[in-house]
N, C-alpha and C positions, 0 to 999 in steps of 0.2 A: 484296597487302594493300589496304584500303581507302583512301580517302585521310583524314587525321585533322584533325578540326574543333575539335577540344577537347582544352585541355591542363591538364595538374596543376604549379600554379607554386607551391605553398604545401603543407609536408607536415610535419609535428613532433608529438611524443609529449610528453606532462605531463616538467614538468623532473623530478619524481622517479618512480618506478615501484616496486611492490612492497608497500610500506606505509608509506601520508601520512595519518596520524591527523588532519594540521591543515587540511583539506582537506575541505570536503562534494562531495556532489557535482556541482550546480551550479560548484563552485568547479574541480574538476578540467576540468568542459567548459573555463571561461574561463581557463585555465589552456593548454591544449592552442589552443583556440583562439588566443590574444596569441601563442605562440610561433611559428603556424604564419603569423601576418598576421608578426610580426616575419623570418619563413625567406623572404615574399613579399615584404617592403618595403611593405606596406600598411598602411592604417586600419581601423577600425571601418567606418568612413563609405564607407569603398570598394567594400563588400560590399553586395550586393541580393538575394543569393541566400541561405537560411539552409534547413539539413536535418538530423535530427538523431534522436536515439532514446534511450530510459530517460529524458529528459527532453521535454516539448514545445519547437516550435522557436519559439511564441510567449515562451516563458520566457526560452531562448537571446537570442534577438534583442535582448528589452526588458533582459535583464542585461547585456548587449555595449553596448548602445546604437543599433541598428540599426533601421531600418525597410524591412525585404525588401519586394520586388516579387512574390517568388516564395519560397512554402517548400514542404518535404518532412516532414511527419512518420510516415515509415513505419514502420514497428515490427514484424517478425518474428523479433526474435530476433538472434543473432549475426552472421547476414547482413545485417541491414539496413542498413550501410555500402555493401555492394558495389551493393546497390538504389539508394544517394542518391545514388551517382557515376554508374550508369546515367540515373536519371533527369533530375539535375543536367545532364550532357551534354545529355542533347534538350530540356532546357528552354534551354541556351546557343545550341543549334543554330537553335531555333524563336524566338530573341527575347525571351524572357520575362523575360530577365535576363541582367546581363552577368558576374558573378564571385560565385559559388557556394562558401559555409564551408560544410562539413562536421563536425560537434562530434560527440565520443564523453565521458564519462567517468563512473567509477565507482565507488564506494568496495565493493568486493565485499569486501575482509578487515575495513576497520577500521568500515564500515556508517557512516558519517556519513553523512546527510539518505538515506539510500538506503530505496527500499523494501522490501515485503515479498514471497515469491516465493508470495500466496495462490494455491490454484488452485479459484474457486467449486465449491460440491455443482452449482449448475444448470447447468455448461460440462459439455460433451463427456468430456471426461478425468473430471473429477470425479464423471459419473453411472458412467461405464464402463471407467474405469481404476483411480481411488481406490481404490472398496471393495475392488480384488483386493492394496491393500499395496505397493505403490512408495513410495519413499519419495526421489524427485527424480531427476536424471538419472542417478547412479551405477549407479541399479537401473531404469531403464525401458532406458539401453542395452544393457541386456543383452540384452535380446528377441532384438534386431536378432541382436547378433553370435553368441549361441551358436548361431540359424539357420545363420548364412555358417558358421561354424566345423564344423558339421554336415556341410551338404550341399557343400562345396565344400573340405572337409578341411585346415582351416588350420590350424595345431599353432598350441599354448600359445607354443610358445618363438619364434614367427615373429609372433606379435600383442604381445611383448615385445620383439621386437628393434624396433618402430619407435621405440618409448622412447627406446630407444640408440641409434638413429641420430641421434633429434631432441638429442640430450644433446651428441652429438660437437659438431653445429654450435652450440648453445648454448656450449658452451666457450670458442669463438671469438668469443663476443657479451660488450662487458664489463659490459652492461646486462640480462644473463639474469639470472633468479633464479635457477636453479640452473645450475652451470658443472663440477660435477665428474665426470670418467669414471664411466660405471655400466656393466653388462653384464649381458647376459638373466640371469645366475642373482641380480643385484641386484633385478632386476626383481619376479622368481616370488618371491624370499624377503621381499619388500615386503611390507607389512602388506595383508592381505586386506581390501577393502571390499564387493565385490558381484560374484562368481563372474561371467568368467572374469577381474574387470577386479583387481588390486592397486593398491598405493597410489601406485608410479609410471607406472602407464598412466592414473591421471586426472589431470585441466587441475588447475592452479596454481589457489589463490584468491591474490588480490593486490588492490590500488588503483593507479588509472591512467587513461589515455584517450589521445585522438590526434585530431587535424584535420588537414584537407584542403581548398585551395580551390581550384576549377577555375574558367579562364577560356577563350574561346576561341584557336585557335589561332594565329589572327593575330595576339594578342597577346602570343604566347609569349616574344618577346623583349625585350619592356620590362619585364621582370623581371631578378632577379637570381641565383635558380636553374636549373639545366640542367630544362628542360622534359621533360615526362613524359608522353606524347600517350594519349587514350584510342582503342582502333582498336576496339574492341567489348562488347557486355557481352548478356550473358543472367542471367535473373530464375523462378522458378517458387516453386510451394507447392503439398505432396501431402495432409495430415494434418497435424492437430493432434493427434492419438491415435498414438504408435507401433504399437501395436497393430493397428493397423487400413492398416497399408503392404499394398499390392499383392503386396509381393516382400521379404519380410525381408529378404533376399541384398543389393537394389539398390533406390537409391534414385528415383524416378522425379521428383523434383524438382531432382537432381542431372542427369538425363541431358540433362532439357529445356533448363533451364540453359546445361550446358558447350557441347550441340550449338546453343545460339542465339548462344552467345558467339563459337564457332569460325564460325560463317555469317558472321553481322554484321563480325565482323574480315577472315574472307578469308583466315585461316591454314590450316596445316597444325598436323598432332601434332610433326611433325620441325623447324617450325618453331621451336618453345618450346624457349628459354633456360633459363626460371628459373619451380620454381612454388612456390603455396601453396597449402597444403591446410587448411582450420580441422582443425585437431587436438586437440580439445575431450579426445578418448578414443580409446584407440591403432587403435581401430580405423577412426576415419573417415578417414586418408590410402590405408586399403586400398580403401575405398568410391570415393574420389574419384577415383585412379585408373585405377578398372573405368569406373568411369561417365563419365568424362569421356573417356574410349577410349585414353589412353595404353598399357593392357594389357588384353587379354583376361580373361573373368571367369574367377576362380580365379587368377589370376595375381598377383597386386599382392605378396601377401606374398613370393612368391619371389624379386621385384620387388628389392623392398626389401634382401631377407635376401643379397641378389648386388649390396648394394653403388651400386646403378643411381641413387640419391637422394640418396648421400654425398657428402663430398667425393670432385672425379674422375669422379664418374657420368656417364653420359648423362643424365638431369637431375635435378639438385640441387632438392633439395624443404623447403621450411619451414626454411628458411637463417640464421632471426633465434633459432632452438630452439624453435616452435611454443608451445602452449598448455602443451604439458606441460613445458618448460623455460624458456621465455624470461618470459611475460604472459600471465593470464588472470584477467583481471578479471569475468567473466559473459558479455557481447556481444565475443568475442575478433577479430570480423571487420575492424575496424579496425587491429590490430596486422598481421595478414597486410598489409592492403594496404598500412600504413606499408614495410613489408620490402622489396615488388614495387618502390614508389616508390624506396628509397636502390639497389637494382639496378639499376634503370635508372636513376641517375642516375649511378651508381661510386661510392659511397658509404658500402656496407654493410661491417659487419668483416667479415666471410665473403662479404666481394665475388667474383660468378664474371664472371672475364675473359670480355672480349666480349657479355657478355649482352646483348641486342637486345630481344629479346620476353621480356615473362614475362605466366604467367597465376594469377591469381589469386582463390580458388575459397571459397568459404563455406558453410554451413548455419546453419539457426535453427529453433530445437526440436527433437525428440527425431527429422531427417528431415523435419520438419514445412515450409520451406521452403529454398530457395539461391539464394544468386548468385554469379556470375561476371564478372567483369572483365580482357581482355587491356590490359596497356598495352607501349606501347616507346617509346625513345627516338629512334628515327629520326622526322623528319618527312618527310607523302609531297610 
């Protein structure tokens, strides 16, 4: 492994989850933010670092009260957490700044201060996607998967069963939104939204958010949380147009991603603990799998359907209930890396004994970008 320069000492999710009518979303950032300075024993004042997405981090800052050194406002999508924490780290390594807030939040069910999801006529999608009738991600994922489902013979009941696995570990979570047993023929008999996908192989809409602050690692211990080191991280973007991927089957911003993440860290596959997959729609933990080399292509679902991600597995995957049972507020990639963080701390209800390493994986649009972040709790 590498040796780790930066640590994650501040991690907490909006004190409520699900549905905060009284809540904009401004207010959910500072919301998520106070709790995660109160998880660090910090201030406002303490922070120089500010990063952040769905909102500007000039907005953050001046709402918190902060005057950063150094901000992030990246913005692709679901991923773009795993991007701030990547970035945030080499801005801490290079000086720029010493303790980096990370802000998520968003009113995706009850719509307070939140905007609109336009997609202009004069954008890419809108000249060459639009007119053919998509009507948001329900129906542009489909592209992808009836491809893989095609050429690589995935059954119906094998892109349902990850539903159900994700549902098991959400049972375990007392902060899932959904917690009750299902089983594939729950799945298939689910109200139909957008062939092959039913009503529980898509993400949750909800209200919510999550912050993060990293400092470096020498500081790790004037804190009052078990430190959470970052040992790697990779970043890529393929398309804005799903339509227009290289490879239905795979996703080539995924591969760039996981294989810069597993470099920079110095792990192996055998190494990983604990992972996350954004699981927006049942089919992206089969993508991330292939792509990120844990299985061979063709494999993931079989993967899955033998158990390998459950409790017990050789590795447990999406441990807090993913997107489709626990939180999915729109940009889901912040809940993943809250999950990674209580793992490596020991903290999570569906905590897995000994976990060391875990990695933690994203996408933002429809494929369109990813990021990746290992973190562990050993220091080197």
């Amino acid at each position: 492994m590498t040796r780790t320069r930066v640590a994650i000492v501040g991690a907490a999710e909006t004190t409520e989850l699900g549905k905060i009518p009284d809540l904009s979303v401004i207010g959910l950032h500072a919301d998520a933010a106070l709790n995660a300075l109160t998880d660090a024993g910090l201030r406002p004042s303490d922070i120089d670092g500010v990063a952040t997405a769905g909102e500007s981090p000039t907005s953050i800052a001046h709402y918190l009260g902060i005057t950063p050194s150094w901000v992030d406002g990246t913005t692709v999508g679901g991923c773009s957490f795993m991007l701030h924490v990547r970035h945030a780290a080499a801005a801490i390594e290079a000086g720029l700044c010493s303790t980096v807030l990370i802000t998520h939040g968003e009113s995706g069910k009850s719509r307070v201060g939140a905007g609109g999801f336009n997609r202009p006529a004069a954008s890419l999608s809108g000249q060459f996607e639009a007119p053919f009738g998509p009507m948001g991600a329900p129906t542009m994922f489909t592209i992808p998967v009836l491809r893989y489902m095609k050429d690589l013979d995935l059954s119906i009941e094998k892109l349902a069963n990850v539903a159900v696995v994700q549902r098991r570990w959400a049972s375990k979570n007392p902060r899932a939104s959904f917690r009750d047993p299902i089983t594939v023929d729950d799945v298939l008999n689910s109200r139909m939204i957008a062939y092959p996908f039913r009503l529980l192989m898509c993400c949750l809409v909800t209200d919510g958010g999550g912050a993060l602050i990293l400092t470096s690692a020498e500081r790790a211990s004037d804190f009052p949380t078990r430190p959470v080191y970052i040992l790697g991280g990779g970043e890529s973007t393929e398309t804005p147009m799903v339509s227009q991927m290289e490879d239905l089957t795979t996703s080539k911003a995924f591969r760039v991603s996981g294989q810069k993440a597993f470099e920079s860290s110095g792990i192996s596959h055998a190494d990983v603990d604990h992972l996350m997959i954004y699981d927006a729609f049942a089919h992206l933990p089969i993508y991330g799998l292939e792509d990120l080399g844990f299985v061979e292509r063709g494999e993931a679902g079989d993967f899955i359907w033998d158990g390998h991600t459950d409790e017990g597995g050789s590795l447990p995957m999406n441990t807090n209930g993913g997107g489709l049972s626990y939180m999915h507020s729109g940009m889901y990639g912040m809940y993943a890396l809250q999950e990674s963080v209580r793992q490596m701390r020991g903290t999570a209800p569906a905590q897995i004994d000994g976990a060391q390493i875990s990695v933690c994986h994203g996408v933002g649009g429809m494929f369109g970008a990813s990021g990746t972040i290992v973190m562990t709790n050993q220091p080197s």
